[in-house]
MDTraj code that builds the backbone (N, CA, C; nanometers):
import mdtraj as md
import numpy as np

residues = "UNK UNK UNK UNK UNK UNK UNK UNK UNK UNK UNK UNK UNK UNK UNK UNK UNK UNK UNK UNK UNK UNK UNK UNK UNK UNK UNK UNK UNK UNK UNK UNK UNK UNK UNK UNK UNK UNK UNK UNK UNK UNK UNK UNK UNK UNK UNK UNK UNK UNK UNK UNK UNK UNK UNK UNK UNK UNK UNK UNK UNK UNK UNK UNK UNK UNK UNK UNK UNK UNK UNK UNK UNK UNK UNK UNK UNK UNK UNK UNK UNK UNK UNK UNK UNK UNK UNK UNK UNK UNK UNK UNK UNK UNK UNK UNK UNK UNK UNK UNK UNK UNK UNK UNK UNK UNK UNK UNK UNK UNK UNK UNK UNK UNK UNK UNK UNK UNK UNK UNK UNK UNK UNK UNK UNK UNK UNK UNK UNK UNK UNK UNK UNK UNK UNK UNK UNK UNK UNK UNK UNK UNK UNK UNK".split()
xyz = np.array([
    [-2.8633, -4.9943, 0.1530],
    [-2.8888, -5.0970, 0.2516],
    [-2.8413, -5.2291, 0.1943],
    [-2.7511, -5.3267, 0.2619],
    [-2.6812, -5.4247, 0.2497],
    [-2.8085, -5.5768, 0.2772],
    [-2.8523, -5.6179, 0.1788],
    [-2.9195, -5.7692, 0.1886],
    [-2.7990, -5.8773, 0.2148],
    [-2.8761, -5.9511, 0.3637],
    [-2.7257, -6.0526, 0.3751],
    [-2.7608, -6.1770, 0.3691],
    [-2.9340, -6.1800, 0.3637],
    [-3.0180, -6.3108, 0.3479],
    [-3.1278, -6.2960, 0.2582],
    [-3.1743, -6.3788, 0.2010],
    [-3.2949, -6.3990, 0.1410],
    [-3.3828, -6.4843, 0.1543],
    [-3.3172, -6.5804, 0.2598],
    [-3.4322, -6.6794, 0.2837],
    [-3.5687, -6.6602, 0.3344],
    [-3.6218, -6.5560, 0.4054],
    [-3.6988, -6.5469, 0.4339],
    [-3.8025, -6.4955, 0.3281],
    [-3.7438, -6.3895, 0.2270],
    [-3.8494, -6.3258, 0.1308],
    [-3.8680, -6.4146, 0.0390],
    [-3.7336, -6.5446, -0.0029],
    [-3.7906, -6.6413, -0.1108],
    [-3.8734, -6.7510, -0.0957],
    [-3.9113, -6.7382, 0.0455],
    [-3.9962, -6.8966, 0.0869],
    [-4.1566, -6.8405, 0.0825],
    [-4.1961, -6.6849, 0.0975],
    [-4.3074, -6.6335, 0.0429],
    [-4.3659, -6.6756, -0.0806],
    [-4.3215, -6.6824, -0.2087],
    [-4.3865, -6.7044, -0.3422],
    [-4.3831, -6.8177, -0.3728],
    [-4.3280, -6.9491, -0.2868],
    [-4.3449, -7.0854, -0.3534],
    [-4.4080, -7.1708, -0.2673],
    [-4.4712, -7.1253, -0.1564],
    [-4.5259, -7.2351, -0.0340],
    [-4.6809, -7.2523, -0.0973],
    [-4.7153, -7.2579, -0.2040],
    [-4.9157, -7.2614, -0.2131],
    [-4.9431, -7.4468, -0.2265],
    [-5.0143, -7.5097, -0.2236],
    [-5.0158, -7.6311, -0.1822],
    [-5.1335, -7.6741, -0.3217],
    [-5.0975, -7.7601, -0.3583],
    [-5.1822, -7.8296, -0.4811],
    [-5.2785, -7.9157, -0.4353],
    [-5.4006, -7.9163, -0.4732],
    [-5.4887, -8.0138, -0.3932],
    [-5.3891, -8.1622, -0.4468],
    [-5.4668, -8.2820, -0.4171],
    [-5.4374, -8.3657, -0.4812],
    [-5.5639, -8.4626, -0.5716],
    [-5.6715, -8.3657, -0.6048],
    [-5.7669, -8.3903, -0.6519],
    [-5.7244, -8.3505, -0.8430],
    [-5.6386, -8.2830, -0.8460],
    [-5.6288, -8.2044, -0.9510],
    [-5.7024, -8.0825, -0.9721],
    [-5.8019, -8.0387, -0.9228],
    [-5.8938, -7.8903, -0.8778],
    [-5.7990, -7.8177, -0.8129],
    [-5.8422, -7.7112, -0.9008],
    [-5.7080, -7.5396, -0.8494],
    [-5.7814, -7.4797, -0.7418],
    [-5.7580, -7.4376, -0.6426],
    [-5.8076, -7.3993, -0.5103],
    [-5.6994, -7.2658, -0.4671],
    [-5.7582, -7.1836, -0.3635],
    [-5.6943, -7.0941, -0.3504],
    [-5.6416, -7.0883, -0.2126],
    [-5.4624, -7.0518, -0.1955],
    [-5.4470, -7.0934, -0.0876],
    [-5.3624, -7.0010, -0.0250],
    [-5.3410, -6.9724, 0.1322],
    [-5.2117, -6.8607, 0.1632],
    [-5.1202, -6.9106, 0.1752],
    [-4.9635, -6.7945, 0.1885],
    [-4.8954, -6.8452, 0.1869],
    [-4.8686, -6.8612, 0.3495],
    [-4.7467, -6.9782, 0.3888],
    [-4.7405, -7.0077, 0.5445],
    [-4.7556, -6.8615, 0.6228],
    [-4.7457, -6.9147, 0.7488],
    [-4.7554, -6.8246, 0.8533],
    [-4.6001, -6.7406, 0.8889],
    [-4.4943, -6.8606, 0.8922],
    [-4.3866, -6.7933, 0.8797],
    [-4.3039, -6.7779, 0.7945],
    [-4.3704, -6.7858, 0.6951],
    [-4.2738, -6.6991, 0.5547],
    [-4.2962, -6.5750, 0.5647],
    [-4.4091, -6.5192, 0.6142],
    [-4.4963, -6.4088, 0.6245],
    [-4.4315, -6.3349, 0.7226],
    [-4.4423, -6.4306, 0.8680],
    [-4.3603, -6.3242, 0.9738],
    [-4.2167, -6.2994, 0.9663],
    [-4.1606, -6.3903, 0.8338],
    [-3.9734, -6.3576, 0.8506],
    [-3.9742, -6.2513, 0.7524],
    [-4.1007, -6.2166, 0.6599],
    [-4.0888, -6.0875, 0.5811],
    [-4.1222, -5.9750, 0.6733],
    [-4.2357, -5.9712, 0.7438],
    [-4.2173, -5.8332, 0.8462],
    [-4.1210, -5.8184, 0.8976],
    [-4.0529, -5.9032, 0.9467],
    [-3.9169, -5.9343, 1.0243],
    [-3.8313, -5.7969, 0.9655],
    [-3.8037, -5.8619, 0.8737],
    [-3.6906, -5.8007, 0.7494],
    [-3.7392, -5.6890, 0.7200],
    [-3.8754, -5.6063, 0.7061],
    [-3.9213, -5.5149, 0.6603],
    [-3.8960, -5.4217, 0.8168],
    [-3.9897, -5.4353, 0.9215],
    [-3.9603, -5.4332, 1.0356],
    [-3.7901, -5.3495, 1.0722],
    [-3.7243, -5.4532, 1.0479],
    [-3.5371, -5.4348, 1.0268],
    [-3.5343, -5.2800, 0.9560],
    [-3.5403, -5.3428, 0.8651],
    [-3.4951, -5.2097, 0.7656],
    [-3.5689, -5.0735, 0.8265],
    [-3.7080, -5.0898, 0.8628],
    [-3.7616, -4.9135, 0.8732],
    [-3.6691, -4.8479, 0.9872],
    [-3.6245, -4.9364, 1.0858],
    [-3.5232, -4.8795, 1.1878],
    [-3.4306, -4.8837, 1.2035],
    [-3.3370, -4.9340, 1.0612],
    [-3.2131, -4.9061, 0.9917],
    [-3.2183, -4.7560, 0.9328],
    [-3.3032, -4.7588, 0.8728],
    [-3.3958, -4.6211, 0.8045],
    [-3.3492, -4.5275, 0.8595],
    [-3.4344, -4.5202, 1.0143],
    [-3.4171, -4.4662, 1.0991],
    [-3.3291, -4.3773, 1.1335],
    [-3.2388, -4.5217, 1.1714],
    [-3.1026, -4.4580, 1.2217],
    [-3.0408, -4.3522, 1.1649],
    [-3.0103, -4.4160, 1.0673],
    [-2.9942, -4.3420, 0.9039],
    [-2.9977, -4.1967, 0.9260],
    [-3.1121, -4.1831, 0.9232],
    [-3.2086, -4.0827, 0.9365],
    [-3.1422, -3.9730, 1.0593],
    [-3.1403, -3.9961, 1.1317],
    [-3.0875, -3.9444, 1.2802],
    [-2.9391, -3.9016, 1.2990],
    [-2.8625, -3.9892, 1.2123],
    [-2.7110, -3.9729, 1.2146],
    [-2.6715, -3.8723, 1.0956],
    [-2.7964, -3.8241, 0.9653],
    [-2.7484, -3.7740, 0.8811],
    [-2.7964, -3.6421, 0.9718],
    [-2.8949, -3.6447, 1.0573],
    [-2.9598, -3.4801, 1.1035],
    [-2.8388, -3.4147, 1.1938],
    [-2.7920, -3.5231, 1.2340],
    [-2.6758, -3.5046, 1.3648],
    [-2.5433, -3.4963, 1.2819],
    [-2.5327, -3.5299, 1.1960],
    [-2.3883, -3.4554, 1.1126],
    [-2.4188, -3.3347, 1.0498],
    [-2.5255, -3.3366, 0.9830],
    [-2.5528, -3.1675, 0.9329],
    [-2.5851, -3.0871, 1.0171],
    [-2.6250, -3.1202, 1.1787],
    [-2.6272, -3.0014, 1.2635],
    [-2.4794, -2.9904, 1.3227],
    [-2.3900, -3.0454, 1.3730],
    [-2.2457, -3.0361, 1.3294],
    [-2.1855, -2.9750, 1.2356],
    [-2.2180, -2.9755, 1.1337],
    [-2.1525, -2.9142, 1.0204],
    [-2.1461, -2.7741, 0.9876],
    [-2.3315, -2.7303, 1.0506],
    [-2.3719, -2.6215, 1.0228],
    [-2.2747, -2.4804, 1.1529],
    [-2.2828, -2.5978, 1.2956],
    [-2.1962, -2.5029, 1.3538],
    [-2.0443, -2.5241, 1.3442],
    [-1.9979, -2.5755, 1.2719],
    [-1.8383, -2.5913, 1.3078],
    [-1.8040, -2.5348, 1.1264],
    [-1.8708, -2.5340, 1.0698],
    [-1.8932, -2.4765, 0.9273],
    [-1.8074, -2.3454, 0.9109],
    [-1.6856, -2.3328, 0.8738],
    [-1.5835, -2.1947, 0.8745],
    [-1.6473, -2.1130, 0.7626],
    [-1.7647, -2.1314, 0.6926],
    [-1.8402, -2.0298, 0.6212],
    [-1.8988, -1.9687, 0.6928],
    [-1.9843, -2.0580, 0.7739],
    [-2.1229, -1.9588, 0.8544],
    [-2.0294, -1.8937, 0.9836],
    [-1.9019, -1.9890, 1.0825],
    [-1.8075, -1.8807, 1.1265],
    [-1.8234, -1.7552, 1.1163],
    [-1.7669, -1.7676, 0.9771],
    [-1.6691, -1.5883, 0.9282],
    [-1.8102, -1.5007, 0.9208],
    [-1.9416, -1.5269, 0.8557],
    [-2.0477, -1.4629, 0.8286],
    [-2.0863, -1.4267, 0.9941],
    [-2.0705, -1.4795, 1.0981],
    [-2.0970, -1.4155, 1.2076],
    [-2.0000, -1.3722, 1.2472],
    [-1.9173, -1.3901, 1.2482],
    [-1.7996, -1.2376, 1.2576],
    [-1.8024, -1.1214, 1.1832],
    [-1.8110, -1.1529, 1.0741],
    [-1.8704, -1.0636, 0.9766],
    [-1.9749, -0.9719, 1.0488],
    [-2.0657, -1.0415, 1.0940],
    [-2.1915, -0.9359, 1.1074],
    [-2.1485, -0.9146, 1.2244],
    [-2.0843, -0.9277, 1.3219],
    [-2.0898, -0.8785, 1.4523],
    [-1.9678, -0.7883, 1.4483],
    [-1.8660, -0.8083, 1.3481],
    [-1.7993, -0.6628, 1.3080],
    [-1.8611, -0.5367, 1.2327],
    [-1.9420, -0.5625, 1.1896],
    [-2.0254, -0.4483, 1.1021],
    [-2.1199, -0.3803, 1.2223],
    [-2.1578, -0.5004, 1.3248],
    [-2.2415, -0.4088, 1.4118],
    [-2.1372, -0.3391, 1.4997],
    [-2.0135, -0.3629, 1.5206],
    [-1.9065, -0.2727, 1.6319],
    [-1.8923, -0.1707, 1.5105],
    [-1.8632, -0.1995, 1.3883],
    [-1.8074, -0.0809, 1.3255],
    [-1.9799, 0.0244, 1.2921],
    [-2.0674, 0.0724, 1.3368],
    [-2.1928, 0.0710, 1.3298],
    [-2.2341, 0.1571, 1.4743],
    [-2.2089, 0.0695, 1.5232],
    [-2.1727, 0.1716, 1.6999],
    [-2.0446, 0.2561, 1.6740],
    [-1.9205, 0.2279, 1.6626],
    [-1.8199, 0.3034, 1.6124],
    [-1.8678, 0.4450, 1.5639],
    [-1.9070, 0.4335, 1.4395],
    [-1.9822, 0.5470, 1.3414],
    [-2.0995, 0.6114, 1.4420],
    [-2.1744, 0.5521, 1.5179],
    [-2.2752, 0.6457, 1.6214],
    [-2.2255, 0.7139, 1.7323],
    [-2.0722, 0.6480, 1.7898],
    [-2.0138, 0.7389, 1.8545],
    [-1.9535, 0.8701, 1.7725],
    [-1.8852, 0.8232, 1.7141],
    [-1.8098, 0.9234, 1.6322],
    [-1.9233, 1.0368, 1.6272],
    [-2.0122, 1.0344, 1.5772],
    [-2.1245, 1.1602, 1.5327],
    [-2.1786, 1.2273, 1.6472],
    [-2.1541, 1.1196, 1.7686],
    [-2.2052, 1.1949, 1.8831],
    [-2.1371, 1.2656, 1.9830],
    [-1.9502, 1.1881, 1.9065],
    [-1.9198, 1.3125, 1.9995],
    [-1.8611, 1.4112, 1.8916],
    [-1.9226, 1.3768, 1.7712],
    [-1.8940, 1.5421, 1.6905],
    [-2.0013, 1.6248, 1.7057],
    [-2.1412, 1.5709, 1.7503],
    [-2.2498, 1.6781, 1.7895],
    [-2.2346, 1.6929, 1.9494],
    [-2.1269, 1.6338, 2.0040],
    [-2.0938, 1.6961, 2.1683],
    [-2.2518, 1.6130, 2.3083],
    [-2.2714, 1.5247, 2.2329],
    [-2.4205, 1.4458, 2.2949],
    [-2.3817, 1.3159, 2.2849],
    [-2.3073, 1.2644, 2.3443],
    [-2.2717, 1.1133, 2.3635],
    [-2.3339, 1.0649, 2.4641],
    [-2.3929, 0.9517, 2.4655],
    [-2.4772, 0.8823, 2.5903],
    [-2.4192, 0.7692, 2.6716],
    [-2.4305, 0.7677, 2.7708],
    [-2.4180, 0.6245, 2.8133],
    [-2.4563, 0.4829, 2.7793],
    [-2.5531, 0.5235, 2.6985],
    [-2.6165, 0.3994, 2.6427],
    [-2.5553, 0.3727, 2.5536],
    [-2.5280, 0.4602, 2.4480],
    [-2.4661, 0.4242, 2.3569],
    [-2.2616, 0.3408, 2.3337],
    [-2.1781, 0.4238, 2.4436],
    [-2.0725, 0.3778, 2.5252],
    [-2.1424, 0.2246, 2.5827],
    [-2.2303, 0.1961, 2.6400],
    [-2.2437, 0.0750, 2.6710],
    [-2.2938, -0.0191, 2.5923],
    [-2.3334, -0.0033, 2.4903],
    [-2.3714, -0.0999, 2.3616],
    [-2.2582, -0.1061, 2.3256],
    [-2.1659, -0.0114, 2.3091],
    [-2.0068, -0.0441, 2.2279],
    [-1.8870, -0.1257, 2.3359],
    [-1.9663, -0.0847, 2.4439],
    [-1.8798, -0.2307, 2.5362],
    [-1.9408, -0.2996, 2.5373],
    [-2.0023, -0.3477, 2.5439],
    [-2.0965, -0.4922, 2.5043],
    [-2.0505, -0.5842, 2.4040],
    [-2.0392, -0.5127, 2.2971],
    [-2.0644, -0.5580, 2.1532],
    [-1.8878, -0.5871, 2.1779],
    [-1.8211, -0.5409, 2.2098],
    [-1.6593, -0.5263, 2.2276],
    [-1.6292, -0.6993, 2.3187],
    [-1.7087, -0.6782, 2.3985],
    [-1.6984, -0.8075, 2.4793],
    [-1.7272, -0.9150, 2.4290],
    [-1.8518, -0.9101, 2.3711],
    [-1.9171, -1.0662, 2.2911],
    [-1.8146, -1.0711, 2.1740],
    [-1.7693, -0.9298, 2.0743],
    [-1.6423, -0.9980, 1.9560],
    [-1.5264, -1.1367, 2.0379],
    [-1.5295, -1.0210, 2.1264],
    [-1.3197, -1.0284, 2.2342],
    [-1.3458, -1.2019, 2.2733],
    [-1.4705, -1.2197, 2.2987],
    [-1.5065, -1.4177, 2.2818],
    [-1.5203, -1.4537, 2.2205],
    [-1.5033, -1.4234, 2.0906],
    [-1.4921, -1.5234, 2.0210],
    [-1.3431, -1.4930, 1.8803],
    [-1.2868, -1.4318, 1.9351],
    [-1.1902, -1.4409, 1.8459],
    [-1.0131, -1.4697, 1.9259],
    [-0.9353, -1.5161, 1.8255],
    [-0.8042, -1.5990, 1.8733],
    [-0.6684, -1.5150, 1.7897],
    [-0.7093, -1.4089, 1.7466],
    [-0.6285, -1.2885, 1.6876],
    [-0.5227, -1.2264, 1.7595],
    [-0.4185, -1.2187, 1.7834],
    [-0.4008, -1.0800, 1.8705],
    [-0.4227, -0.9536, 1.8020],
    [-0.3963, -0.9814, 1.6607],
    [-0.3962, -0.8309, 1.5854],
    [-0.5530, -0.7286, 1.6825],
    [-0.6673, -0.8155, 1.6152],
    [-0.7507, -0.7677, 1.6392],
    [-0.7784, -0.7317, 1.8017],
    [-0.7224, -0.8379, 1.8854],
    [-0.7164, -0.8035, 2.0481],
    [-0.6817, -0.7117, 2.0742],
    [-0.5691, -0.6424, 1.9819],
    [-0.5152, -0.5168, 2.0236],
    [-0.6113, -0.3602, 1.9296],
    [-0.7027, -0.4131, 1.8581],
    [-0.7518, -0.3203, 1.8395],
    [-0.8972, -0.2843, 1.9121],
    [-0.9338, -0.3855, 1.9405],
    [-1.0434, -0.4349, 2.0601],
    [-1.0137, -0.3361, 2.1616],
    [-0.8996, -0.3860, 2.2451],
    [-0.8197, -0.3199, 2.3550],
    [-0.8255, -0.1496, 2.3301],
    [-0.8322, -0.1154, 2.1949],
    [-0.8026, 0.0286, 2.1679],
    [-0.9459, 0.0949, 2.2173],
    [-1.0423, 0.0162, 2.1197],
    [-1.1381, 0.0686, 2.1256],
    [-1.2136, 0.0685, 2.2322],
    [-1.2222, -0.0306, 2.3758],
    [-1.2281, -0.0053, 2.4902],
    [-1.1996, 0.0298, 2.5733],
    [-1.0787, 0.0872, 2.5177],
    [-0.9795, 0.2168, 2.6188],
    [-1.0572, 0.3638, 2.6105],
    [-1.0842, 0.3538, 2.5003],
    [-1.1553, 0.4836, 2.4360],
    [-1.3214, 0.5291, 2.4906],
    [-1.3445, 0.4331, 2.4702],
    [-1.5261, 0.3736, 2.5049],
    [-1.5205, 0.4278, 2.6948],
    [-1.4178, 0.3807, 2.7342],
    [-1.3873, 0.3742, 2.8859],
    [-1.3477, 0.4891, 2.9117],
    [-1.2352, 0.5976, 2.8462],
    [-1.2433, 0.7407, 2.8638],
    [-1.3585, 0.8265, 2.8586],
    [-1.4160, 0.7931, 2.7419],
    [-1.5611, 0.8942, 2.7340],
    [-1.6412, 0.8761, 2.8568],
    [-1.6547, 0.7720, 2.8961],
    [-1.7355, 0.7360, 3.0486],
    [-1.6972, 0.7915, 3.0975],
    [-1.5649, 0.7905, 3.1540],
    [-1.5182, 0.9176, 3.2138],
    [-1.5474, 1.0281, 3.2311],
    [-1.5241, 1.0711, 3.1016],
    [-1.5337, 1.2428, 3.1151],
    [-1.6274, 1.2703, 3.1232],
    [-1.7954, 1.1328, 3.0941],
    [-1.9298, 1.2157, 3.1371],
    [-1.9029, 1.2070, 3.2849],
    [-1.8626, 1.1413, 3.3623],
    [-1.9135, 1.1053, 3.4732],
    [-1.8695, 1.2408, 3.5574],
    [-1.7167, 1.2776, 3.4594],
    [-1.7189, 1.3942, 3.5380],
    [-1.7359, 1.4897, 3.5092],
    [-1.8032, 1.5012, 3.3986],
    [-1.9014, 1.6346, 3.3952],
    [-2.0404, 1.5899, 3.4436],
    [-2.0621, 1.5099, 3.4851],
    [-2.2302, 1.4776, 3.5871],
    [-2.3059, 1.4320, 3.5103],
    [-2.3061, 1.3553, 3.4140],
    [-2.4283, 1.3508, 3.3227],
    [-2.4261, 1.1839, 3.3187],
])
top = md.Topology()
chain = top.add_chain()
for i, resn in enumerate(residues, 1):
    res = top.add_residue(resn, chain, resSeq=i)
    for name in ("N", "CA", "C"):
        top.add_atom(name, md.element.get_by_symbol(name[0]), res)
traj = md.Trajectory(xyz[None], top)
């Protein structure tokens, strides 16, 4: 914090008034030396403040535009497609694939496919909802 005056805090410690008896007496200091120090004190707590508010509002900025925490949610939201992946696979090697399960893997296919700017991966996206979209198929036409 930048001090750009002092007049007000230095007129506090020298205003006490001497009798003119020569007897030491006890005395306050003025009225407005006093109120140009709240003044200034006053100032500052809502400089403080501000302060305060602009550092919460850059670190919540930071935290979402942050290309660490990014990749860590891509990260995890590829581990959960590759996760469904692996539960299809087993289900249609035990011949019991569900709809539910086909529809969690389009789901999860959709929320990646927003948020990424890849084509590589668009085109593997694309694969895997081609696939996801056949099996629907073939329950639907076997009735189940």
């Amino acid at each position: 914090m930048k001090v750009s005056s002092t007049g007000g805090v230095g007129a506090t410690g020298a205003s006490r008034a001497k009798p003119a008896g020569g007897s030491s007496s006890f005395s306050l200091p003025s009225v407005n030396a006093a109120s140009g120090a709240a003044s200034t004190a006053s100032v500052g707590g809502l400089s403080g403040v501000g302060s305060v508010d602009a550092l919460l509002a850059l670190q919540e900025m930071g935290a979402v535009g942050n290309p660490l925490e990014r990749k860590r949610r891509a990260v995890r939201r590829a581990e959960h497609i590759l996760d469904l992946l692996g539960d299809v696979r087993i289900a249609l090697i035990d011949g019991d694939i569900s709809h539910s399960t086909l529809d969690r893997l389009s789901k999860a296919i959709r929320e990646q496919r927003e948020a990424t700017d890849d084509p590589g991966l668009e085109g593997i996206l694309n694969e895997i909802e081609t696939r996801a979209a056949v099996e629907l198929a073939k329950l639907q036409a076997r009735g189940r």
